[in-house]
C-alpha positions in Angstrom: 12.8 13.4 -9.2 10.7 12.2 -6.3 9.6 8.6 -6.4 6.7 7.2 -4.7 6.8 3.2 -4.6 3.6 1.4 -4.6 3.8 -2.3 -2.9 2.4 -5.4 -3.8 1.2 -8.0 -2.5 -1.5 -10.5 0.2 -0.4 -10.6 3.5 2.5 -12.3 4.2 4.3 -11.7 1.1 7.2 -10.0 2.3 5.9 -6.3 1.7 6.8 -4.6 5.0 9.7 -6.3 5.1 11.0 -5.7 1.6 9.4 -1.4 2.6 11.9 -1.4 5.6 14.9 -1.9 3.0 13.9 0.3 0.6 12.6 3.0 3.2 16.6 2.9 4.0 18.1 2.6 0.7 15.7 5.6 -1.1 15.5 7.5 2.8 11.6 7.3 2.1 8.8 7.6 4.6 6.2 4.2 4.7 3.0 5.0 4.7 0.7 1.7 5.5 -3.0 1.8 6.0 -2.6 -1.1 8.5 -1.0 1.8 10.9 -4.3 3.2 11.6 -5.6 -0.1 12.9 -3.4 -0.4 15.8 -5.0 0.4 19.4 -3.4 2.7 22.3 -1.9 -0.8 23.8 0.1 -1.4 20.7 -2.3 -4.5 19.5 -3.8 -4.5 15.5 -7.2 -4.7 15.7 -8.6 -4.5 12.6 -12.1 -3.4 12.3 -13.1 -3.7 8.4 -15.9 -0.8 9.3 -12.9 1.2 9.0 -11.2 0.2 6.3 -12.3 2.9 3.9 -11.8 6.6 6.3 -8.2 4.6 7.1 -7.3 4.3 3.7 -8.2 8.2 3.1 -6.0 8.8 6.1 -3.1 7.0 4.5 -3.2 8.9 1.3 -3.4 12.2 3.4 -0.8 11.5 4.9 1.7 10.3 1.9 0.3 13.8 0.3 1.7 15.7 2.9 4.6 14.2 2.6 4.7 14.4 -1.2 4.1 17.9 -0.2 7.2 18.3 1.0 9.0 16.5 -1.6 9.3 13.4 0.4 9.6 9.8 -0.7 7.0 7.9 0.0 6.4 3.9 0.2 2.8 2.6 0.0 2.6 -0.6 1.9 -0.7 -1.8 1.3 -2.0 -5.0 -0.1 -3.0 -3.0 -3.5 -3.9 -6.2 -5.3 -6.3 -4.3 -8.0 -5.4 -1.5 -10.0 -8.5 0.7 -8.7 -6.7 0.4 -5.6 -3.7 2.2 -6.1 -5.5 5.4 -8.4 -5.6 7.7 -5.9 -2.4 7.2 -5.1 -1.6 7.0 -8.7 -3.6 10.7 -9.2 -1.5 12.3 -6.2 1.9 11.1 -7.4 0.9 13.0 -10.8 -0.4 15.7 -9.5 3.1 16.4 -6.9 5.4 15.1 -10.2 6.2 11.5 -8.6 7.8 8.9 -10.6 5.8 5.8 -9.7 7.5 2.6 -9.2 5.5 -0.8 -8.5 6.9 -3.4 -6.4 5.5 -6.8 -6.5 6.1 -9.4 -3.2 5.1 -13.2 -3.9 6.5 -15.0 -0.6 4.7 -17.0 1.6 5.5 -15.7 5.1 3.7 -16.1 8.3 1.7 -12.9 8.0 1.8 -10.7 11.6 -1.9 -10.1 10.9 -3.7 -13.6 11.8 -5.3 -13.6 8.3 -6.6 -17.1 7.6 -4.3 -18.8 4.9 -7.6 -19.7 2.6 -8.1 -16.3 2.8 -4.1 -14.9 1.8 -4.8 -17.6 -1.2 -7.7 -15.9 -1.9 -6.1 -12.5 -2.3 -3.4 -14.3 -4.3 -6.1 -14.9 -6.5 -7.0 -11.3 -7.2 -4.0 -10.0 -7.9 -3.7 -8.3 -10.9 -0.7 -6.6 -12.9 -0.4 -3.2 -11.6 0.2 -0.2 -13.8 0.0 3.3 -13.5 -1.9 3.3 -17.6 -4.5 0.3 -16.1 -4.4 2.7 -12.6 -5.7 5.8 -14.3 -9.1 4.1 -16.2 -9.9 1.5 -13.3 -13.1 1.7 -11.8 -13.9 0.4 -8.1 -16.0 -2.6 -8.9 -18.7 -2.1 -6.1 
């Protein structure tokens, strides 16, 4: 069976890092909203007036690869269960199994996010399910 592995974690947890091993060891393609962010020069910008058409490119793209019976990683922050349901509903819908990796370290993250605000995202994270997935509702 296909698997599609959903990450875990604030930035600088370890999550692409811990995605790079397992894109090896399952021969799965990573699939990271963060991608979208980064300009023709190579720099990330990230521009939060974005956030929401680059998170719909990211799941198009992990369903075309689903499509072709591909394994897919999802390295996002996914910190709330409403976050992950649509990838949650396209994993059903192509026959996935759905495996949830949680990352807790305390890395320098690559993104220059504020450490009061990674503490603040440690904060929100709640336990992921693909049951608490299915019923969540985005709070705003």
């Amino acid at each position: 069976m296909s698997r599609m592995i959903l990450m875990q974690g604030p930035s600088g947890s370890g999550k692409s890092s811990v995605a790079k091993r397992l894109s090896v060891v399952h021969n799965a393609v990573i699939c990271s909203t963060d991608d979208y962010f980064f300009a023709d020069d190579g720099n990330y910008v990230f521009d939060p007036t974005k956030l929401g058409e680059n998170h719909t490119m990211n799941l198009e793209r992990a369903c075309y690869f689903m499509a072709a019976g591909v394994d897919v990683i999802i390295d996002n922050t996914n910190l709330a269960n409403w976050e992950i349901r649509p990838y949650v509903e396209a994993a059903n819908k192509f026959g996935y199994e759905i495996e949830i990796v949680r990352c807790n370290g305390n890395f320098q993250n690559i993104h220059g996010v504020p450490q009061d605000r990674v503490e603040l995202m440690r904060t929100r994270m709640e336990d992921l399910s693909v049951e608490a997935a299915l019923v969540a509702v985005r709070p705003f």
